[in-house]
Backbone as XML, in Angstrom:
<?xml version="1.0"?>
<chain id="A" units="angstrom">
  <residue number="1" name="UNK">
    <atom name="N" x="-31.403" y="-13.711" z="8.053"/>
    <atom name="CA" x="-30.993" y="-14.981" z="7.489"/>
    <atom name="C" x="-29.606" y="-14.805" z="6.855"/>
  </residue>
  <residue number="2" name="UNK">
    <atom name="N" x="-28.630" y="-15.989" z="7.101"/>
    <atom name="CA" x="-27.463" y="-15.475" z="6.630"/>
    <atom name="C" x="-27.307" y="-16.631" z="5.599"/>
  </residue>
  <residue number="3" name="UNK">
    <atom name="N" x="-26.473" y="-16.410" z="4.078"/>
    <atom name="CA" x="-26.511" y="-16.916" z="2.965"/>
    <atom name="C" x="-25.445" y="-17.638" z="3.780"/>
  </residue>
  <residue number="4" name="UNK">
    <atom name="N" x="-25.295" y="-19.082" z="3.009"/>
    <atom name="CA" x="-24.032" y="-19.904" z="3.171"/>
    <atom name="C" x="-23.333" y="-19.474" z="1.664"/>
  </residue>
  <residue number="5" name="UNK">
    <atom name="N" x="-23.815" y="-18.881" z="0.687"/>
    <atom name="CA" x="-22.832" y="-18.609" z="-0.273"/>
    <atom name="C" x="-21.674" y="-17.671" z="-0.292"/>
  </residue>
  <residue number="6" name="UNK">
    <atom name="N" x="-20.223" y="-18.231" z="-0.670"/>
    <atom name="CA" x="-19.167" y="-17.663" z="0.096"/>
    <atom name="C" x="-19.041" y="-16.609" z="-0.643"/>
  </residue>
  <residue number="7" name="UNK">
    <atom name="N" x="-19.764" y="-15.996" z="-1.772"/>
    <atom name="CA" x="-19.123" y="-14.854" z="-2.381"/>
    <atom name="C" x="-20.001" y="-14.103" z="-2.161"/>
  </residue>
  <residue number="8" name="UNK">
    <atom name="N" x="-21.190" y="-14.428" z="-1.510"/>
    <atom name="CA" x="-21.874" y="-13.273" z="-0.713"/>
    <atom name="C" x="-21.617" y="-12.916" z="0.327"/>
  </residue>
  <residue number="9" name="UNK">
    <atom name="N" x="-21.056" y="-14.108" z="0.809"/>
    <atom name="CA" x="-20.731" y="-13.617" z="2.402"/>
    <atom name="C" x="-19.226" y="-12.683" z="2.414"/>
  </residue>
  <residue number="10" name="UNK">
    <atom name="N" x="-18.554" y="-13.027" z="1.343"/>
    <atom name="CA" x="-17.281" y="-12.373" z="1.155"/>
    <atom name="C" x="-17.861" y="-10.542" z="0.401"/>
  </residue>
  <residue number="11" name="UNK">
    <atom name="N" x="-18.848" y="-10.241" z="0.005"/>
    <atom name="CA" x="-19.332" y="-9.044" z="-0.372"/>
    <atom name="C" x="-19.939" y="-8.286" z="0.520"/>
  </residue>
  <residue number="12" name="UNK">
    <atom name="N" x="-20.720" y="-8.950" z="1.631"/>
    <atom name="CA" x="-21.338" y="-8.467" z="2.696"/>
    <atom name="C" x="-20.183" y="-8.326" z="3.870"/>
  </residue>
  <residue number="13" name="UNK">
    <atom name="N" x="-19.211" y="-9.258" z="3.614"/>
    <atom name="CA" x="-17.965" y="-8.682" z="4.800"/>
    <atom name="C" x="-17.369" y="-7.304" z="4.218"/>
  </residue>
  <residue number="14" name="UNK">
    <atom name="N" x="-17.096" y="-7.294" z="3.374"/>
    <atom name="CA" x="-16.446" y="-6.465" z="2.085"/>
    <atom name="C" x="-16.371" y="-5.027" z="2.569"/>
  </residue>
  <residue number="15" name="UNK">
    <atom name="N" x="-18.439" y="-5.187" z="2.317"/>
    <atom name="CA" x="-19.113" y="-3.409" z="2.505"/>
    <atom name="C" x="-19.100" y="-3.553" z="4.353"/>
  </residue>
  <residue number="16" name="UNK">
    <atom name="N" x="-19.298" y="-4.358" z="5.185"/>
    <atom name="CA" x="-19.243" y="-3.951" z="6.600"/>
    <atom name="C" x="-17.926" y="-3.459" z="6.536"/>
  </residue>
  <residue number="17" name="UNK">
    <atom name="N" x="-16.416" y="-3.775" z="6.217"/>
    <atom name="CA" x="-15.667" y="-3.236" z="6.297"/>
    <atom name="C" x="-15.312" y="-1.817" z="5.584"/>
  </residue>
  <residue number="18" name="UNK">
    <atom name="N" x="-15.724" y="-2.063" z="4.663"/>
    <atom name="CA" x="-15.672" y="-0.254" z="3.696"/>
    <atom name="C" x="-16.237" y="0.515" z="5.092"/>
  </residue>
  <residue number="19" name="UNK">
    <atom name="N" x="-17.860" y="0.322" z="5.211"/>
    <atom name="CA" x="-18.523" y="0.941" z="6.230"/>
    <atom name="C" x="-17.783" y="1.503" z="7.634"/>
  </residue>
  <residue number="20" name="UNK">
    <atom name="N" x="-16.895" y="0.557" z="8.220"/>
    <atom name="CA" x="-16.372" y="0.453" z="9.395"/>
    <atom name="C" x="-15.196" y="1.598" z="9.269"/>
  </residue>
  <residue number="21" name="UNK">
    <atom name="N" x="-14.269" y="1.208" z="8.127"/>
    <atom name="CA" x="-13.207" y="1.936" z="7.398"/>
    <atom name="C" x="-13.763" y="3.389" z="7.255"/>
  </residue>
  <residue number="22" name="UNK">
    <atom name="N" x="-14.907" y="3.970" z="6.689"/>
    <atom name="CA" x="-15.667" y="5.400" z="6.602"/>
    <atom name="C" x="-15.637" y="5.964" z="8.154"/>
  </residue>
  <residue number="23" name="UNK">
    <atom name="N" x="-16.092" y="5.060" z="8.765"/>
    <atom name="CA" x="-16.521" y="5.723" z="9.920"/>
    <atom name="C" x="-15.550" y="5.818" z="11.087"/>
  </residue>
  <residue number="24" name="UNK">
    <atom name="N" x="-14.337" y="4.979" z="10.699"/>
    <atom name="CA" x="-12.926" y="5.964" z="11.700"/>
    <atom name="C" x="-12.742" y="6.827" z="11.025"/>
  </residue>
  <residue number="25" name="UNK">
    <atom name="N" x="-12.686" y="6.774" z="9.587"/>
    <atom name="CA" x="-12.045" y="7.931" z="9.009"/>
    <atom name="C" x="-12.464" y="9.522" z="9.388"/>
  </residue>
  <residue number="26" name="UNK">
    <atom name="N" x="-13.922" y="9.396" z="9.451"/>
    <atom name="CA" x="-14.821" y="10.091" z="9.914"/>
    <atom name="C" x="-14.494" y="10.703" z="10.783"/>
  </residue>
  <residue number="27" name="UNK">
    <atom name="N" x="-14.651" y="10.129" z="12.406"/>
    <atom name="CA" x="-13.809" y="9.950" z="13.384"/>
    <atom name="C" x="-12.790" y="10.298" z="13.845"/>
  </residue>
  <residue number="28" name="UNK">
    <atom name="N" x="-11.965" y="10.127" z="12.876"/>
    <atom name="CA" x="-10.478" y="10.787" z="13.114"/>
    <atom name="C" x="-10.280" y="12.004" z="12.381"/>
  </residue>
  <residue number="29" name="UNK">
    <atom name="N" x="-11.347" y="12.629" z="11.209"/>
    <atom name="CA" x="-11.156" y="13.880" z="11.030"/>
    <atom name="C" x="-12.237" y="14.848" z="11.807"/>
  </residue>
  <residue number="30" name="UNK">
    <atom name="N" x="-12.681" y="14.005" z="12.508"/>
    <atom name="CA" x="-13.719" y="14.970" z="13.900"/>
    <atom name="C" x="-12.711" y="15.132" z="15.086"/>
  </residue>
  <residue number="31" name="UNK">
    <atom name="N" x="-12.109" y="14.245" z="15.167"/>
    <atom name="CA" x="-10.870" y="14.161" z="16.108"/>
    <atom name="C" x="-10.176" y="15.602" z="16.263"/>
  </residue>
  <residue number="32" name="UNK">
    <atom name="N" x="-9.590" y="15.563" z="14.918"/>
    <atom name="CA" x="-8.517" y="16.945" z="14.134"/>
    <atom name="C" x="-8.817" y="18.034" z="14.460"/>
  </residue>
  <residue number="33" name="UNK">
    <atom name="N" x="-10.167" y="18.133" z="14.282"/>
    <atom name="CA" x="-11.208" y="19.354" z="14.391"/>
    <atom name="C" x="-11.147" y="19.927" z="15.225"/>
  </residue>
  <residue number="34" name="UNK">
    <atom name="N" x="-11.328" y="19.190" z="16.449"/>
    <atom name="CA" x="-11.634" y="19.210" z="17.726"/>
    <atom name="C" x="-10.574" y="19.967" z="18.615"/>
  </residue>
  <residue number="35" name="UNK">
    <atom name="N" x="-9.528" y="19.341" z="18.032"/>
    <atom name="CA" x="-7.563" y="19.612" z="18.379"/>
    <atom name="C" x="-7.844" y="20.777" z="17.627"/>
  </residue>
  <residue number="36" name="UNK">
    <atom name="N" x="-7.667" y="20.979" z="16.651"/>
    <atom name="CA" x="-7.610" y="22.752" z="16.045"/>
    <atom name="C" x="-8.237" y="23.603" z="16.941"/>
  </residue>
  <residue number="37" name="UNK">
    <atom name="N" x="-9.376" y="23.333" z="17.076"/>
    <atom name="CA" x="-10.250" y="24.446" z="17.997"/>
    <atom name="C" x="-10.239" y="24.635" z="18.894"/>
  </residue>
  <residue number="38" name="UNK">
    <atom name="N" x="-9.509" y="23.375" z="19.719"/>
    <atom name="CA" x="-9.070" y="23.799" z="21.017"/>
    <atom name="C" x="-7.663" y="24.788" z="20.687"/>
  </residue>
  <residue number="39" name="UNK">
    <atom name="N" x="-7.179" y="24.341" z="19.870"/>
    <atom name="CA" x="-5.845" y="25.079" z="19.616"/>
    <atom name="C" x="-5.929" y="26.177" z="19.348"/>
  </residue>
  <residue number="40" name="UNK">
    <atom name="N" x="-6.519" y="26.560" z="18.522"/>
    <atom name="CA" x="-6.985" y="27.723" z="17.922"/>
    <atom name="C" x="-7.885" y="28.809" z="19.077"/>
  </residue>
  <residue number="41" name="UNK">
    <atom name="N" x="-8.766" y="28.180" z="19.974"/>
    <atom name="CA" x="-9.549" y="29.031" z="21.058"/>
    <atom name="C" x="-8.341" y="29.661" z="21.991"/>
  </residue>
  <residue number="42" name="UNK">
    <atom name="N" x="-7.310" y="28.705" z="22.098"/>
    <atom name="CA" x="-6.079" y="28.644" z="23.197"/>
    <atom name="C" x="-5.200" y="30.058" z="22.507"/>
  </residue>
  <residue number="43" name="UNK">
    <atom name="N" x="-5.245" y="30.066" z="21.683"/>
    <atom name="CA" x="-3.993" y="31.122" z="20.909"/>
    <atom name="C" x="-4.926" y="32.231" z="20.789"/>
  </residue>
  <residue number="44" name="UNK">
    <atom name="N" x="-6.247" y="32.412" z="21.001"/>
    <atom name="CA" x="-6.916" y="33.694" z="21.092"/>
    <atom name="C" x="-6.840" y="34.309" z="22.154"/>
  </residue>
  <residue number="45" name="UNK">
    <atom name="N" x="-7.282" y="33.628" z="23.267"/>
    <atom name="CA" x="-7.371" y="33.470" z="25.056"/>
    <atom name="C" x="-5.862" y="33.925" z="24.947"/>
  </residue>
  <residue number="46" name="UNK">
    <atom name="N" x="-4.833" y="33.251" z="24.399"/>
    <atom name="CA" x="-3.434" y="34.171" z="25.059"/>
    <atom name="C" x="-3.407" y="35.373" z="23.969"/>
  </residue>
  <residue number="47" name="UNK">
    <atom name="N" x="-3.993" y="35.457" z="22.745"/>
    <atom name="CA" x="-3.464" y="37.090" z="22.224"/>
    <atom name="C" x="-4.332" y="37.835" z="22.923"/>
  </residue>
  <residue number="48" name="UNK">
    <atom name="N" x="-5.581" y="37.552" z="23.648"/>
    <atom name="CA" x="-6.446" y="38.646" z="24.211"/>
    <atom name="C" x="-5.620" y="39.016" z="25.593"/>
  </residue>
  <residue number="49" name="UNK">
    <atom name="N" x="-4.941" y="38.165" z="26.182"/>
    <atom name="CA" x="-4.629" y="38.333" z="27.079"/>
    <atom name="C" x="-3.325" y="39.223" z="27.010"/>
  </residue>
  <residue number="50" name="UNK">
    <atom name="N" x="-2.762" y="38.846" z="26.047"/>
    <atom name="CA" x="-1.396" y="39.525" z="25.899"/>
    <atom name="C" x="-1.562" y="41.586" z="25.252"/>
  </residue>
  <residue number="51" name="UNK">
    <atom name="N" x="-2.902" y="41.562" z="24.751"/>
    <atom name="CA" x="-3.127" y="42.776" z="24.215"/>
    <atom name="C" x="-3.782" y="43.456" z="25.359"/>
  </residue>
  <residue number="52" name="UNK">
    <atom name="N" x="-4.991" y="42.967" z="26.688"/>
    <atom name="CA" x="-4.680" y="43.425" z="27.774"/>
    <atom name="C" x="-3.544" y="43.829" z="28.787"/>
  </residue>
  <residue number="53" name="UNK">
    <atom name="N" x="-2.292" y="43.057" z="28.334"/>
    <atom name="CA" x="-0.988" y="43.632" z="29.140"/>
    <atom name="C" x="-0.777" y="44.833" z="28.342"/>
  </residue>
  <residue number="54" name="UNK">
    <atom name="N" x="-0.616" y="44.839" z="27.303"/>
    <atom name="CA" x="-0.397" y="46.129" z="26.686"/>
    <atom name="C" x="-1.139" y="47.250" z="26.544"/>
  </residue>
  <residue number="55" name="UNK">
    <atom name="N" x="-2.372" y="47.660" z="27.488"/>
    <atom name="CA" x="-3.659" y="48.324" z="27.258"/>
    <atom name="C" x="-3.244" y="49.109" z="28.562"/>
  </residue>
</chain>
Protein backbone atom coordinates (compact mmCIF):
# COMPACT_ATOMS: atom_id res chain seq x y z
CA UNK A 1 0.00 0.00 0.00
CA UNK A 2 1.47 3.24 -0.89
CA UNK A 3 0.83 6.42 1.53
CA UNK A 4 -0.39 9.54 -0.45
CA UNK A 5 1.42 11.51 2.35
CA UNK A 6 4.15 13.56 0.69
CA UNK A 7 6.61 13.50 3.52
CA UNK A 8 6.45 9.92 3.64
CA UNK A 9 6.71 9.38 0.36
CA UNK A 10 9.62 11.93 0.27
CA UNK A 11 11.38 9.62 3.30
CA UNK A 12 10.74 6.37 1.64
CA UNK A 13 12.31 7.90 -1.69
CA UNK A 14 15.05 9.31 0.56
CA UNK A 15 16.21 5.72 2.10
CA UNK A 16 15.60 3.85 -1.54
CA UNK A 17 18.11 6.28 -2.63
CA UNK A 18 20.69 6.16 0.37
CA UNK A 19 20.13 2.26 -0.32
CA UNK A 20 20.80 2.50 -4.11
CA UNK A 21 23.77 5.10 -3.37
CA UNK A 22 25.42 2.07 -0.76
CA UNK A 23 25.17 -0.35 -3.20
CA UNK A 24 27.25 1.29 -6.23
CA UNK A 25 29.44 2.34 -3.78
CA UNK A 26 29.78 -1.15 -2.85
CA UNK A 27 30.12 -2.06 -6.33
CA UNK A 28 32.60 0.12 -7.32
CA UNK A 29 34.91 -0.80 -4.45
CA UNK A 30 34.41 -4.61 -5.58
CA UNK A 31 35.19 -3.24 -8.92
CA UNK A 32 38.84 -1.85 -7.52
CA UNK A 33 39.45 -5.07 -6.00
CA UNK A 34 39.03 -6.97 -8.75
CA UNK A 35 41.52 -4.50 -10.96
CA UNK A 36 44.20 -4.86 -8.14
CA UNK A 37 44.20 -8.55 -8.28
CA UNK A 38 44.21 -8.88 -11.57
CA UNK A 39 47.04 -6.43 -11.42
CA UNK A 40 48.71 -7.66 -8.81
CA UNK A 41 48.39 -11.70 -10.11
CA UNK A 42 49.86 -10.04 -13.55
CA UNK A 43 53.12 -8.55 -11.85
CA UNK A 44 53.74 -11.99 -10.12
CA UNK A 45 53.23 -14.17 -13.42
CA UNK A 46 55.91 -11.62 -14.94
CA UNK A 47 58.43 -11.62 -11.74
CA UNK A 48 58.12 -15.51 -11.81
CA UNK A 49 58.76 -15.45 -15.15
CA UNK A 50 61.51 -13.07 -15.22
CA UNK A 51 63.38 -15.03 -12.21
CA UNK A 52 63.03 -18.23 -14.48
CA UNK A 53 65.14 -16.30 -17.20
CA UNK A 54 67.62 -15.83 -14.70
CA UNK A 55 67.74 -19.53 -13.26
Amino acid sequence: MVSNDPNTRAATLHVKSDSLLKEAAVRSVEADRGVLSHATRRAYTESQRDLARLV
